[in-house]
DSSP file (Angstrom, degrees, kcal/mol; ACC not computed):
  #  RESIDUE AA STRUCTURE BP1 BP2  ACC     N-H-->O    O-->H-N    N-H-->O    O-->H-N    TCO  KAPPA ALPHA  PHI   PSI    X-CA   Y-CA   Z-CA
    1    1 A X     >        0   0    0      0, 0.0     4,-2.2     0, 0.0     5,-0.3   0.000 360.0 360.0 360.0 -42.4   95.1   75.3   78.8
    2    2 A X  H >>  +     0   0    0      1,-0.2     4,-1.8     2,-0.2     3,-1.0   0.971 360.0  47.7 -67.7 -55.3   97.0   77.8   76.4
    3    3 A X  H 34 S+     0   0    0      1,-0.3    -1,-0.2     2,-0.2     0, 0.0   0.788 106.0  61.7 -44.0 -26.2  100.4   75.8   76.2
    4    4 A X  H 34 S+     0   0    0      1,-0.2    -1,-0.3     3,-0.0    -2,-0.2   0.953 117.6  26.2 -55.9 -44.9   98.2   72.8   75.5
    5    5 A X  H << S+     0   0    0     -4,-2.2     2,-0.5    -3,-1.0    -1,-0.2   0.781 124.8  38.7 -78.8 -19.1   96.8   74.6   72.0
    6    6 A X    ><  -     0   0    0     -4,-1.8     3,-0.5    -5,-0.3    -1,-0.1  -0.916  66.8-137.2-153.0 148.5   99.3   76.6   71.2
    7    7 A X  T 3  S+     0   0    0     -2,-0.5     2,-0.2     1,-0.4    -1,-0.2   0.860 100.9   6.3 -86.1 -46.5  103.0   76.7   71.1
    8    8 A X  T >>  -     0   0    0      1,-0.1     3,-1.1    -3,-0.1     4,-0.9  -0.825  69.0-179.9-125.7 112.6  103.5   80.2   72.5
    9    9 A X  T <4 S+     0   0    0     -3,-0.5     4,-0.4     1,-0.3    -1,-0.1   0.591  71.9  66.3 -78.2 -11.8  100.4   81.8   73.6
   10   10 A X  T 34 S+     0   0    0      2,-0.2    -1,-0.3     1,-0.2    -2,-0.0   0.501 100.3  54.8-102.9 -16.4  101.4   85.3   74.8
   11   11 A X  T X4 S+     0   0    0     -3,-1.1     3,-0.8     1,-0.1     4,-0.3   0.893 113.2  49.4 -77.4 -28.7  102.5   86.3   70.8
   12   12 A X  T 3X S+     0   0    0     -4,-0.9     4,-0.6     1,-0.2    -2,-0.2   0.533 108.3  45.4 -79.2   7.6   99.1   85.3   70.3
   13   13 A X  T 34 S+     0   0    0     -4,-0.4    -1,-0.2     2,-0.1    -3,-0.1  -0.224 101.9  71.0-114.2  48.4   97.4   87.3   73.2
   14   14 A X  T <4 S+     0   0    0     -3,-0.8    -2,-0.2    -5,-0.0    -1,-0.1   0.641  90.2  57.8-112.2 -35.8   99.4   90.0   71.9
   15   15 A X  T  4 S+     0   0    0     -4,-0.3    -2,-0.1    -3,-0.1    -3,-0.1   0.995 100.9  77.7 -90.6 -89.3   97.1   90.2   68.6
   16   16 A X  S  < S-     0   0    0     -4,-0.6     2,-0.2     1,-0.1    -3,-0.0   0.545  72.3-132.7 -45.4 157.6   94.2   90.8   70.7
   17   17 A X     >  -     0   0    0      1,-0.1     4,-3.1     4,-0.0     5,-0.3  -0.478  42.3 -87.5-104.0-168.9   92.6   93.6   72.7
   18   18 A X  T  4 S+     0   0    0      2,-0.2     4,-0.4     1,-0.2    -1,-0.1   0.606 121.8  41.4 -78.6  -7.1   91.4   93.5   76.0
   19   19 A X  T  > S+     0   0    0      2,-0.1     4,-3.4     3,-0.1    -1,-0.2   0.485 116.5  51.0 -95.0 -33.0   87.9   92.4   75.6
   20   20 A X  H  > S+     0   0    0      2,-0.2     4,-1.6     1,-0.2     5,-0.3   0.994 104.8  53.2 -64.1 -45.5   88.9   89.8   73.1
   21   21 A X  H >X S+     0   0    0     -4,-3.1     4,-3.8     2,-0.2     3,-0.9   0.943 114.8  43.4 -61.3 -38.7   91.6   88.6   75.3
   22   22 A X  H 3> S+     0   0    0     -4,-0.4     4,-1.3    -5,-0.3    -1,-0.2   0.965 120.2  50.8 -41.9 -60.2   88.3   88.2   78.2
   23   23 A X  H 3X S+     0   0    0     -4,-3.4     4,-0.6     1,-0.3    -1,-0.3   0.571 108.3  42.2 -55.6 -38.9   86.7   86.9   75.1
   24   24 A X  H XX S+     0   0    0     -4,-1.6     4,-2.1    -3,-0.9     3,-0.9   0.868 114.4  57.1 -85.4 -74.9   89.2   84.5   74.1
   25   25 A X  H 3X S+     0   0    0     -4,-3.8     4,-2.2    -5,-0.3    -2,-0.2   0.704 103.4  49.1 -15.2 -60.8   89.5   83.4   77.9
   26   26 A X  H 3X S+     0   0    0     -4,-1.3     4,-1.7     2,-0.2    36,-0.4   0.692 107.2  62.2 -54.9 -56.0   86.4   82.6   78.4
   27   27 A X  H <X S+     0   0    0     -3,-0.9     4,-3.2    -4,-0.6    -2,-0.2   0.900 104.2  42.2  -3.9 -83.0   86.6   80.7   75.3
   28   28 A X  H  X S+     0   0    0     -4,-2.1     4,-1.1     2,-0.3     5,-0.2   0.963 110.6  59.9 -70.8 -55.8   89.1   78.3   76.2
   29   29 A X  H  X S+     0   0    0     -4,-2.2     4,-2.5     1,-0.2    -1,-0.2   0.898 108.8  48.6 -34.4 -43.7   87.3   77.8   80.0
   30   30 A X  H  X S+     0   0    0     -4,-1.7     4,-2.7     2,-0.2    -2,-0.3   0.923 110.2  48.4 -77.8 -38.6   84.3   76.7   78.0
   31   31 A X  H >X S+     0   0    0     -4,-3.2     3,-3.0     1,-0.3     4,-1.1   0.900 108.5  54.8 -54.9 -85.8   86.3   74.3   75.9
   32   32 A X  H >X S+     0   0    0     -4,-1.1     4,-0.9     1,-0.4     3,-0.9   0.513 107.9  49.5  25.9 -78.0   87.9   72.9   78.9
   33   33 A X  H >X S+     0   0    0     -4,-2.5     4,-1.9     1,-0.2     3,-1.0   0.933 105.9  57.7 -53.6 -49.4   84.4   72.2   80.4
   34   34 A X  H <X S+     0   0    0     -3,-3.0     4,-1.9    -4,-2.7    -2,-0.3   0.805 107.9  43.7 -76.0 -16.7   83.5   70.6   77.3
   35   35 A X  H <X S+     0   0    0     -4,-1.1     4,-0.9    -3,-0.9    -1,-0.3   0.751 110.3  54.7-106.7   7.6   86.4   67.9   77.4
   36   36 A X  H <X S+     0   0    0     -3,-1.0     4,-2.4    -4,-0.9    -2,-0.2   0.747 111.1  45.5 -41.2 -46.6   86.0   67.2   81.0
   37   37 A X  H >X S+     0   0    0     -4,-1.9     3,-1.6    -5,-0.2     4,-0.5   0.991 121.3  39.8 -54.2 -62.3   82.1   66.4   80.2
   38   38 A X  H >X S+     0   0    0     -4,-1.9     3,-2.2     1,-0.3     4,-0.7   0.661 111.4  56.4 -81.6 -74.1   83.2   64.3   77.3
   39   39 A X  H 3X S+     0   0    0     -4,-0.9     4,-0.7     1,-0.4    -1,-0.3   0.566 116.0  38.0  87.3 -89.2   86.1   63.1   79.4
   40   40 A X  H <X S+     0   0    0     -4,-2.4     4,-0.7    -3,-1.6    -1,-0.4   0.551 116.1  51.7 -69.4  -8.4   83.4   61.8   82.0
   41   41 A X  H << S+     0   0    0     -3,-2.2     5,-0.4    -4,-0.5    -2,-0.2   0.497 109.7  43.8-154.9 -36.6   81.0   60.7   79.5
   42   42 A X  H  < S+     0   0    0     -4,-0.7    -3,-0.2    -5,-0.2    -2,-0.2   0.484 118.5  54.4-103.4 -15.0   83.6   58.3   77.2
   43   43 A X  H  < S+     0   0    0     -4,-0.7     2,-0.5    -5,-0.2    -2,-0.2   0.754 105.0  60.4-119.0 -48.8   84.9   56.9   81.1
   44   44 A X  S  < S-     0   0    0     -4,-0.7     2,-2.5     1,-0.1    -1,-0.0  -0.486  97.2-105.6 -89.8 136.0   81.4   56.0   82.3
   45   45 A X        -     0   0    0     -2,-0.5     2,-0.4     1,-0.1    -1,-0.1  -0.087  53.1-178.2 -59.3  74.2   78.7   53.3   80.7
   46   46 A X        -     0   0    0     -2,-2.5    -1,-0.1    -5,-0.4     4,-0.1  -0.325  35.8-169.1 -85.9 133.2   76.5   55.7   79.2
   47   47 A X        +     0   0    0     -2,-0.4     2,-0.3     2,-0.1    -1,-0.1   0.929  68.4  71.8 -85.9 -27.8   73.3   55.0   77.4
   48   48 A X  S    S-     0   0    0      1,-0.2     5,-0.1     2,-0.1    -2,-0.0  -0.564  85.4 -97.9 -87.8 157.7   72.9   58.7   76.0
   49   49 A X    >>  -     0   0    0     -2,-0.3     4,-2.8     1,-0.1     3,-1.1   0.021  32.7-112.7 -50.7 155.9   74.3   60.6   73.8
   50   50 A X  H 3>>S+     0   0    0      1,-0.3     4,-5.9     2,-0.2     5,-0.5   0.927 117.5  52.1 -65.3 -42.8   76.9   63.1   74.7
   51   51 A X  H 3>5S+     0   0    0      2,-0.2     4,-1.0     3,-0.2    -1,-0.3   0.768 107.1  49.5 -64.6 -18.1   74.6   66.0   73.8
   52   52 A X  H <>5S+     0   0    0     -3,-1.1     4,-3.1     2,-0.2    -2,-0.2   0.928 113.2  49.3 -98.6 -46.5   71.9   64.6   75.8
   53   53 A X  H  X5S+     0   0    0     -4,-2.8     4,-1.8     2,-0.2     5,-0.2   0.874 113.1  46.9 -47.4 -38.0   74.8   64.2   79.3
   54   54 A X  H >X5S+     0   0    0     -4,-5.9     4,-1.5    -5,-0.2     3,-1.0   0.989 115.4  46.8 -80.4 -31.8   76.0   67.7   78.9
   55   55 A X  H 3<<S+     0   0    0     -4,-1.0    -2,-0.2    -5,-0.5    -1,-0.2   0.993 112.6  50.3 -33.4 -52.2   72.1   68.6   78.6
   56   56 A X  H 3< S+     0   0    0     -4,-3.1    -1,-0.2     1,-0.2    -2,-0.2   0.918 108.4  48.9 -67.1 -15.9   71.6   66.6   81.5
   57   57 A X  H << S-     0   0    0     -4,-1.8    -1,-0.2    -3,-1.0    -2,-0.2   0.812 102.4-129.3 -71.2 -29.2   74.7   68.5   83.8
   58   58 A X     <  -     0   0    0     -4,-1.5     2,-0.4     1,-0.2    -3,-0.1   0.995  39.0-180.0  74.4  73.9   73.2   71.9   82.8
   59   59 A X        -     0   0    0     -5,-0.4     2,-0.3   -25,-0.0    -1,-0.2  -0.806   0.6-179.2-102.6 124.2   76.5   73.2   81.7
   60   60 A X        -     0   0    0     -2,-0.4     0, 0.0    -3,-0.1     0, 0.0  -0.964  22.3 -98.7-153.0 139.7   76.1   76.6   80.6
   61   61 A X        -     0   0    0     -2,-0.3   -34,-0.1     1,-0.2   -35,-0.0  -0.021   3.9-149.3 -64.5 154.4   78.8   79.1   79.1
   62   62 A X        +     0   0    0    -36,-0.4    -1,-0.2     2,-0.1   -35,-0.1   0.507  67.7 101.0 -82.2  -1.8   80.6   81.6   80.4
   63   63 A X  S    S-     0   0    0    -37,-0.3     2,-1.5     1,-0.1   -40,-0.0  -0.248  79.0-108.6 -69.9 159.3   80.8   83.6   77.3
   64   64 A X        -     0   0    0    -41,-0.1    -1,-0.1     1,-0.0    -2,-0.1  -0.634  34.1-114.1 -81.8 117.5   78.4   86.6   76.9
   65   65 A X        -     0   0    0     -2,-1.5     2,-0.5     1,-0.1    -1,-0.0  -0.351  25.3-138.6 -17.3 112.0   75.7   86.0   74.2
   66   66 A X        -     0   0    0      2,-0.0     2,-0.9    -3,-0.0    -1,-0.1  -0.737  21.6-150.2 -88.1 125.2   76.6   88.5   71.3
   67   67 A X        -     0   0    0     -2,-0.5     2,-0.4     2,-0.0    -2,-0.0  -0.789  11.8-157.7 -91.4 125.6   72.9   89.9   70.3
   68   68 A X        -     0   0    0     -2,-0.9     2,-0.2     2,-0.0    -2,-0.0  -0.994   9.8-169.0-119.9 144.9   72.6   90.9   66.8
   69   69 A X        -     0   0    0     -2,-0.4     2,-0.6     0, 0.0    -2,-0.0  -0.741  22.5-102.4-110.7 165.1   70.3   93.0   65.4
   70   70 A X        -     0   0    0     -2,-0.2    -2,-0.0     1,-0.0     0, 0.0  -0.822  21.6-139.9-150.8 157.2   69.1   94.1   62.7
   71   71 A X        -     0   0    0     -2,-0.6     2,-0.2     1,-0.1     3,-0.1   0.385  23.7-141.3 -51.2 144.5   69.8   97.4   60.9
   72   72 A X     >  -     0   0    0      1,-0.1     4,-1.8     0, 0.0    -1,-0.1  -0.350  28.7 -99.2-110.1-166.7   67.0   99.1   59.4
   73   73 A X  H  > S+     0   0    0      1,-0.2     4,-2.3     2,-0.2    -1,-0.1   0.999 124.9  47.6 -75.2 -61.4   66.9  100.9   56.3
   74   74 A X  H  > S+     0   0    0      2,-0.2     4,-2.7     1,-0.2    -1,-0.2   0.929 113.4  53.8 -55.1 -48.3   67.2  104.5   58.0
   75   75 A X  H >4 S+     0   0    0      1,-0.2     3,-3.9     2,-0.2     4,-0.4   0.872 105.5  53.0 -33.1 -85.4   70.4  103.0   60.2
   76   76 A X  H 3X S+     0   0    0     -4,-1.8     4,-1.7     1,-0.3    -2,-0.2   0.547 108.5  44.3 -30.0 -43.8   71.9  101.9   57.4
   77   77 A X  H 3X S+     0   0    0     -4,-2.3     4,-0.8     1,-0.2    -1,-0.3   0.722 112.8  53.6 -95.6   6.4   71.9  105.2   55.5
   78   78 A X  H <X S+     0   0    0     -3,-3.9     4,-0.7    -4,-2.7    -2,-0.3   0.522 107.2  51.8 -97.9  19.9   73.0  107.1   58.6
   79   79 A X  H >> S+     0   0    0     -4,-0.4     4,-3.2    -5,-0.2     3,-1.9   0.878 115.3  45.6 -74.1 -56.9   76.1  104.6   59.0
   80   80 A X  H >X S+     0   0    0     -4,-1.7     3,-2.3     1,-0.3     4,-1.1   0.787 111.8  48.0 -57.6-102.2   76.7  105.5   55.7
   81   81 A X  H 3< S+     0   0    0     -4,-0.8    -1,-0.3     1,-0.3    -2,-0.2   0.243 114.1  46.2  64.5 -75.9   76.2  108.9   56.2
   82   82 A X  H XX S+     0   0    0     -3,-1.9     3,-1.0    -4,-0.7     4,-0.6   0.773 115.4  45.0 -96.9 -38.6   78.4  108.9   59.1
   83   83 A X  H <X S+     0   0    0     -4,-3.2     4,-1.0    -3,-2.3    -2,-0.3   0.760  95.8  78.3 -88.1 -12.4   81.3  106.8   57.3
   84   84 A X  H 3< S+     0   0    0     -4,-1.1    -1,-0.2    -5,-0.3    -2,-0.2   0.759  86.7  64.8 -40.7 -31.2   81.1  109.0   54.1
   85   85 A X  H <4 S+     0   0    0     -3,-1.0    -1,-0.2    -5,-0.2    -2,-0.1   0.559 104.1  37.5 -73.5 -27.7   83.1  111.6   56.0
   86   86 A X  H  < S+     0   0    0     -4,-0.6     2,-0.3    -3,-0.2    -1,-0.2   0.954 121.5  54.6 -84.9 -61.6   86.2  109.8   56.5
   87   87 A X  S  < S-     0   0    0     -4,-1.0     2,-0.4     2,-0.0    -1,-0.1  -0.492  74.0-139.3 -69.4 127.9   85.8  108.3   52.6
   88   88 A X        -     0   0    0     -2,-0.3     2,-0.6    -3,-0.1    -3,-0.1  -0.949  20.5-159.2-105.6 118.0   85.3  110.3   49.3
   89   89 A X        -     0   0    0     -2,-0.4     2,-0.9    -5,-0.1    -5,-0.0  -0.916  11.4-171.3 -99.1 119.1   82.8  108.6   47.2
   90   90 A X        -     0   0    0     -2,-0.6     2,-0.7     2,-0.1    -2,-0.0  -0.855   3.4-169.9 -99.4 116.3   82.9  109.4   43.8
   91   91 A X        -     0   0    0     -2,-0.9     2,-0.8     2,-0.0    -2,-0.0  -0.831  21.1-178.6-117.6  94.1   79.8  107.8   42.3
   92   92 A X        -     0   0    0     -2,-0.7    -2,-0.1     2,-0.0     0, 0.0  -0.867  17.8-142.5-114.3  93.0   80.8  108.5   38.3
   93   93 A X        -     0   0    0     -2,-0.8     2,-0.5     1,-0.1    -2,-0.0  -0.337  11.1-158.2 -35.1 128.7   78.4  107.3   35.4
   94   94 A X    >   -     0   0    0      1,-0.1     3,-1.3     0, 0.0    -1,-0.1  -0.944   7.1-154.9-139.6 133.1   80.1  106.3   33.0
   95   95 A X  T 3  S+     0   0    0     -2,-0.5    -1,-0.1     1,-0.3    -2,-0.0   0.672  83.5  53.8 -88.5 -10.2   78.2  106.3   29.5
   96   96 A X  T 3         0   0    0      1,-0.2    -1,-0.3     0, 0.0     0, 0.0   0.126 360.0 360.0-113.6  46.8   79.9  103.6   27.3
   97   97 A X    <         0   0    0     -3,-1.3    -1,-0.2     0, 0.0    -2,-0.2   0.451 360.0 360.0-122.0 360.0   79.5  101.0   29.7
């Protein structure tokens, strides 16, 4: 599946770290399912839509769900907070502007 996309894949799994490469992986597996479906789906005399055959195969990813949340006010100023310490803000009024 990489040599099909890409010309040398191992400088581009070089880039990555080891949950991206999982990530990445995973990826490509799921693509790969999806042109098999569509594959099957463009070969057989279908009356539905493609979206409605992979519905009907129950095809479901391997990738993990990424949850986002979100950050509340009090988060937010102790990220900031926490990343001030590394960073010098100088927060400088400046009166003829």
């Amino acid at each position: 599946m990489l040599w099909k996309r890409y010309a040398n894949p191992l400088e581009l799994l070089k880039t990555y770290s080891l949950e991206a490469t999982a990530d990445f992986f995973f990826y490509l597996m799921d693509k790969d399912k999806e042109e098999l479906l569509w594959d099957m789906w463009v070969h057989t005399s279908m009356e539905k839509s493609f979206k409605e055959f992979k519905k009907m195969q129950n095809v479901q990813s391997i990738r993990k769900k990424q949850k986002t949340s979100v950050v509340t006010d009090e988060q937010e100023k102790e990220l900031l907070k926490f990343a001030s310490q590394f960073v010098n803000i100088n927060q400088q009024n400046k009166e003829g502007d």
